[in-house]
C-alpha positions in Angstrom: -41.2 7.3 10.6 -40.9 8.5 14.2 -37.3 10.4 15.1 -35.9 8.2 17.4 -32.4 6.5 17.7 -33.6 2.9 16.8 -35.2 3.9 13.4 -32.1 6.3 12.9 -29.8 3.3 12.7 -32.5 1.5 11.2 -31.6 4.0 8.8 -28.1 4.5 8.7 -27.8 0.3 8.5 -28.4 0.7 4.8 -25.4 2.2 4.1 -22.7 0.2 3.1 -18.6 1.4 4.0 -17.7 0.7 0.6 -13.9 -0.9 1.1 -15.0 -3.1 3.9 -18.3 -4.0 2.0 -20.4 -3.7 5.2 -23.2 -1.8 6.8 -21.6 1.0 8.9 -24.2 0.4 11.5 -23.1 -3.1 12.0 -19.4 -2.3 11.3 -19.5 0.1 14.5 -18.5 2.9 12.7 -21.4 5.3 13.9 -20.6 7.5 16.9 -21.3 9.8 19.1 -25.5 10.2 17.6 -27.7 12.4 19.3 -31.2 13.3 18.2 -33.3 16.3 19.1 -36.6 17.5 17.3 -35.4 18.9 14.1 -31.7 18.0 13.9 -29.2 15.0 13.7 -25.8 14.9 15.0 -23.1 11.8 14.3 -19.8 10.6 13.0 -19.0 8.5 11.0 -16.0 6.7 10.3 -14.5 5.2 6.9 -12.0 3.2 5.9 -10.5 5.5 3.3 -9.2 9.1 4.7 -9.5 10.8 1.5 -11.5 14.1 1.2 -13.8 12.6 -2.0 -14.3 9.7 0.2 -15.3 11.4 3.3 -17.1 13.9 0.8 -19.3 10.8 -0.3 -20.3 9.3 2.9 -21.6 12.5 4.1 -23.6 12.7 1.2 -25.2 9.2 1.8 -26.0 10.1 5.7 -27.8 12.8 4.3 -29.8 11.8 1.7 -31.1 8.8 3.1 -31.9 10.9 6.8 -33.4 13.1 5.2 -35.5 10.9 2.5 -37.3 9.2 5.7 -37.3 11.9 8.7 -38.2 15.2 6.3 -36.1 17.5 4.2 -36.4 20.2 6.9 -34.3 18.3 9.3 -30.8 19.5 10.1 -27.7 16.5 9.9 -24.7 17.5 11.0 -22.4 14.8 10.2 -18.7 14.6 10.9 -17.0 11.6 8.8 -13.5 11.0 10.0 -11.1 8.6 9.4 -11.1 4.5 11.5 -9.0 5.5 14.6 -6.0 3.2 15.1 -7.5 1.1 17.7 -10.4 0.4 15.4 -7.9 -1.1 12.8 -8.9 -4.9 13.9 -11.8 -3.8 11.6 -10.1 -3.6 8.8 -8.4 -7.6 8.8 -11.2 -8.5 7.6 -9.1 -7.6 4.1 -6.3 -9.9 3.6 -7.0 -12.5 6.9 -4.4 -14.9 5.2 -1.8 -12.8 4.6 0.8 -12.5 8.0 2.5 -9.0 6.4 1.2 -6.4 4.0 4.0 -4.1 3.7 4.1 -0.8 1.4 7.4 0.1 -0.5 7.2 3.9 -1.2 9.4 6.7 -2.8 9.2 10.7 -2.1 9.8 10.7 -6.2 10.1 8.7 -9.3 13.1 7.2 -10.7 15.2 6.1 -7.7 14.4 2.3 -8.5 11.6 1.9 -5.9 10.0 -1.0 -8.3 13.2 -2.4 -8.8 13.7 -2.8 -5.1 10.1 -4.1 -4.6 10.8 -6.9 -7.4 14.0 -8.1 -5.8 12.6 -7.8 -2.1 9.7 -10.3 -3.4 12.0 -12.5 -5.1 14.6 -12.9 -2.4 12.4 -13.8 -0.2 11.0 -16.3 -2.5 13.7 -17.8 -2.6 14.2 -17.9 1.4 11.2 -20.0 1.1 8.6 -17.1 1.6 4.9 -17.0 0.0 4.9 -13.7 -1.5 2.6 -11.7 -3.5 3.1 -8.1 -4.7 0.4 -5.7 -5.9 1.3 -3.2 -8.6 -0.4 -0.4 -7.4 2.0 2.4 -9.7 -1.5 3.3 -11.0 0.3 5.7 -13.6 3.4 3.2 -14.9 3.3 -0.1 -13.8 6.5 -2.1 -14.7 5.8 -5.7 -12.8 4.2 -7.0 -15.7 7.5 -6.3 -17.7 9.9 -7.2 -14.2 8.4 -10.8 -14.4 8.8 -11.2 -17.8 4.3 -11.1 -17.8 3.2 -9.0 -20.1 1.0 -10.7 -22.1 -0.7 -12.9 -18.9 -4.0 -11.7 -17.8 -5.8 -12.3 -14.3 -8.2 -15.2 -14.5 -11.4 -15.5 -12.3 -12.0 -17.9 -9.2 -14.8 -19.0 -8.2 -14.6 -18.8 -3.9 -17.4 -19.8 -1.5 -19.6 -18.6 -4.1 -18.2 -15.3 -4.7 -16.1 -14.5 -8.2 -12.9 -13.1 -7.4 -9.4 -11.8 -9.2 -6.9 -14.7 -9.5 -3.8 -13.4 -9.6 -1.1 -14.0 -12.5 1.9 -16.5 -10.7 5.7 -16.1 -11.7 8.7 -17.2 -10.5 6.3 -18.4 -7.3 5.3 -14.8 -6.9 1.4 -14.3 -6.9 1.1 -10.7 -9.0 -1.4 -8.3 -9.8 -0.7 -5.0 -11.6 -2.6 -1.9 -13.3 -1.0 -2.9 -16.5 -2.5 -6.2 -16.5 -5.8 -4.5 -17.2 -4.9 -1.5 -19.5 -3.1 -1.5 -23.1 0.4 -2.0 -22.8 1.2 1.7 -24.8 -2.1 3.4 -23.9 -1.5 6.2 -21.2 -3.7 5.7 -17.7 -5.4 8.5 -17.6 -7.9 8.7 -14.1 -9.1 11.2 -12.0 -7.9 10.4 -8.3 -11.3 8.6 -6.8 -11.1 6.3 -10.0 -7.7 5.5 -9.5 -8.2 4.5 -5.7 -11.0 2.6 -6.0 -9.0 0.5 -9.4 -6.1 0.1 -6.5 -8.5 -1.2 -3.8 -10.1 -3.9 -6.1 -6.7 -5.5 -6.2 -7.0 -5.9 -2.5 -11.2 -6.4 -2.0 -12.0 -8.4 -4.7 -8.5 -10.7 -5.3 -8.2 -13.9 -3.9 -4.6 -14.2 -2.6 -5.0 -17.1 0.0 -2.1 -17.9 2.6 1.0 -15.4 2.1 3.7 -14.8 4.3 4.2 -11.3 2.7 2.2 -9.1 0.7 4.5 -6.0 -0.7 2.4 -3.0 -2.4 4.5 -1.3 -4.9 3.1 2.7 -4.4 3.0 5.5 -7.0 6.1 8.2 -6.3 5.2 11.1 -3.8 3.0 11.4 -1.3 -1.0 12.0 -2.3 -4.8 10.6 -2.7 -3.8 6.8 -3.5 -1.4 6.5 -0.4 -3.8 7.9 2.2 -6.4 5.6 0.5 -4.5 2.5 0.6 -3.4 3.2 4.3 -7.0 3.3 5.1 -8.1 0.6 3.4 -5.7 -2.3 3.7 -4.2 -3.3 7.3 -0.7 -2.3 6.8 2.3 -3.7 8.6 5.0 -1.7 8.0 6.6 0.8 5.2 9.4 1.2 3.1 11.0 4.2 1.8 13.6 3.7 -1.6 15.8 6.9 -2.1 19.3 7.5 -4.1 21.9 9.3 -1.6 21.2 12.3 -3.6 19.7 16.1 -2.0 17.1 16.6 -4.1 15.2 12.6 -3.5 16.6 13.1 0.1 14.1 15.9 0.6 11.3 14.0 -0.9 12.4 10.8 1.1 11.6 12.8 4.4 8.4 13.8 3.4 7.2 10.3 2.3 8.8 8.9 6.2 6.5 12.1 7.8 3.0 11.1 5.7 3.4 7.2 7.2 4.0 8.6 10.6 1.4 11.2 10.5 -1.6 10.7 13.5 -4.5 9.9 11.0 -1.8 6.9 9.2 0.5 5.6 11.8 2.6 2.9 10.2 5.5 1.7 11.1 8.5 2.8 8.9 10.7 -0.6 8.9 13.6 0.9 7.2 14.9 3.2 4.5 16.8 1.7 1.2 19.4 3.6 -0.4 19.4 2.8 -4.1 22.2 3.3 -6.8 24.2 3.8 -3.7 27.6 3.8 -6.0 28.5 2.8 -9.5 30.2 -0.4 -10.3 31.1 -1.2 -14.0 31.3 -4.8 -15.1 35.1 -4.6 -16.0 36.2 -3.0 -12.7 33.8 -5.2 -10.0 36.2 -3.6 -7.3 35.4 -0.3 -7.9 33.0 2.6 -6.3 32.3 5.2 -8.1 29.7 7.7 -5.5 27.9 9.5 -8.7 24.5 10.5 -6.6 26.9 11.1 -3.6 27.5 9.0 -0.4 25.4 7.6 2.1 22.3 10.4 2.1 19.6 7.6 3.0 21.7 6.3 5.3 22.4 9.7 7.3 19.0 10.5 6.6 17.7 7.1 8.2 20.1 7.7 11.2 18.8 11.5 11.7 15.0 10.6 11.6 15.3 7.7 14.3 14.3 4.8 11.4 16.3 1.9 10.5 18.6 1.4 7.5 18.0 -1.6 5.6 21.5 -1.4 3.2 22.7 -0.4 0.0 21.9 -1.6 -3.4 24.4 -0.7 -6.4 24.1 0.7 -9.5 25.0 -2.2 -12.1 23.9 -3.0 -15.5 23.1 -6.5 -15.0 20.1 -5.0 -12.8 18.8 -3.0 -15.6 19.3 -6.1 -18.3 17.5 -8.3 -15.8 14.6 -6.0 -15.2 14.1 -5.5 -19.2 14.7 -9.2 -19.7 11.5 -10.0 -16.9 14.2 -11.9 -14.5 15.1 -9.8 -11.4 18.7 -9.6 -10.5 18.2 -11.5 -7.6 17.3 -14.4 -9.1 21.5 -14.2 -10.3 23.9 -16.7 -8.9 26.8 -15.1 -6.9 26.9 -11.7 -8.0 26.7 -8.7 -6.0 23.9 -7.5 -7.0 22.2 -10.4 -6.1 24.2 -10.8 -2.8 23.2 -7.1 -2.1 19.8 -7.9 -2.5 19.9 -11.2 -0.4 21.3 -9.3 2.4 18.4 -6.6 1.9 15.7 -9.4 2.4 17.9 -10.8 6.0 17.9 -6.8 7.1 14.3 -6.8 6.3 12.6 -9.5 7.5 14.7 -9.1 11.0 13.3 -5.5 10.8 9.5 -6.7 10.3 9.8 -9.4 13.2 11.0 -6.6 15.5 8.1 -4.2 14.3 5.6 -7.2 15.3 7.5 -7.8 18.5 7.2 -3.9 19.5 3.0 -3.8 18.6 2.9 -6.7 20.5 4.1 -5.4 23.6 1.9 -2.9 23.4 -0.9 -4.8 23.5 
């Protein structure tokens, strides 16, 4: 086959982006091509941002270039990241669903699922359509937070195409990790395996109309966050810390990596968790144990909002184990707590909206 540039897209038309399940010819994700007698030059952009992922499209340029135009040829292929303004491209996940919001957390521990299974029932009970994905690869506790351990995913057939029904509870549409392992066998995956097991839950799920999608993340900052960033059309984040130093500094770091160039999502607020201690016998009293107010002064000093406190209480505990979040309570204030978390919230996603808007 002659070197020219119609038989080099020719070419590069029969490889497929693999998380938008196109061609990256006719996705417009080739760029900048130039030809000369013995060498190649183009980039190429993906969905997913991650080195094995960028690794393995520029392994696919150059087989196939090489297969037809001769194994002598030079390709020197760049494979970046989609740019922000090419994020359109990526709605073609998730159409139906108005806000896909991730709920993150520097490190483990500080209740970040807890907050993520209240959130979704509060604002089920506002009246919201919500679904949440599990994606805590490595210890996923919705199954146990909606009291669905033992459900399992069915299949639905849709316009011809199988696809991942999720389980429903409490009017919640939910999809985890643990749905699909052993309940007491450790998750064991290599990072690529990992992300592509948390993008299945978004490519090949069928979640229909939602008002609000919330992805609860795996602690820290890593592989599966840059490749859910790049692979679903996110709305906005959250950050869950305790007031304490030492989730403080992780906090930060997890607000830096969704404002970082190559992410660029909005940070809709922080959520400081176990703000104070409150036992059942003194409901009056406050007892600071992981300190005062550190996600709020940490919210205030890095420009982001602050969504509220949420107290440490027993009953939140008991309700998580028993599969009914706390929010779910009548009159209590936990569940007030909460309530008033999910008012902050969805004021806070409105204005993010409002802001991209006038941008445009």
């Amino acid at each position: 086959m002659e070197l020219n540039r119609e038989n080099c897209l020719e070419v590069l038309g029969n490889i497929q982006e693999p998380d938008l399940k196109k061609d990256i010819v006719s996705l417009n994700l080739v760029e900048e091509l130039h030809l000369s007698s013995n060498e190649i030059s183009l980039v190429v952009h993906v969905s997913n941002p991650a080195m094995h992922a960028r690794k393995r499209m520029q392994e696919a340029v150059e087989f196939n270039l090489k297969r037809v135009f001769g194994q002598e040829i030079t390709i020197n292929c760049q494979v970046k990241p989609i740019p922000t303004e090419a994020s359109k491209v990526r709605r073609k996940i998730l159409p139906d669903v108005k806000h896909i919001i991730a709920i993150s957390s520097g490190k483990g521990g500080v209740g970040k699922s807890t907050v993520t299974a209240n959130l979704a029932g509060g604002l089920a009970k506002a009246g919201y359509r919500v679904g949440i994905v599990d994606a805590d690869i490595y210890g996923p506790s919705m199954p146990t937070m909606f009291d669905v351990v033992n459900e399992r995913p069915t299949m639905i057939d849709v316009e011809g195409t199988p696809m991942i029904n999720p389980v429903i509870s409490y009017g919640i549409k939910l999809l985890s990790i643990g749905f699909f392992t052993e309940q007491d066998n450790a998750v064991v995956w290599r990072g690529p395996m990992a992300a592509k097991a948390m993008t299945q839950m978004f490519t090949d799920a069928y979640w229909g109309e939602l008002d609000f999608l919330l992805i609860d993340l795996p602690p820290g900052t890593g592989d599966i966050h840059l490749s859910l960033v790049q692979t679903v059309p996110l709305d906005g984040a959250i950050i869950v810390s305790t007031p304490q130093e030492v989730a403080l500094a992780d906090a930060r770091r997890g607000v830096y990596m969704f404002q970082m160039d190559t992410v660029n999502v909005p940070v809709v607020g922080i959520v400081e968790n176990m703000a104070w201690f409150t036992p059942a016998e003194l409901p009056e009293n406050k007892y600071y144990i992981f300190g005062r107010d550190g996600a709020k002064n940490l919210a205030e000093g890095m420009n982001v909002p602050f969504l509220g406190h949420i107290p440490l209480v027993q009953s939140v505990r008991e309700a998580g184990d028993a599969g009914r979040p706390a929010v779910f309570q009548e009159n209590t204030p936990t569940a007030n707590a909460f309530d008033e978390l999910v008012r902050t919230f969805v004021a806070n996603v409105q204005a993010v909206k409002e802001r991209k808007s006038a941008k445009v």
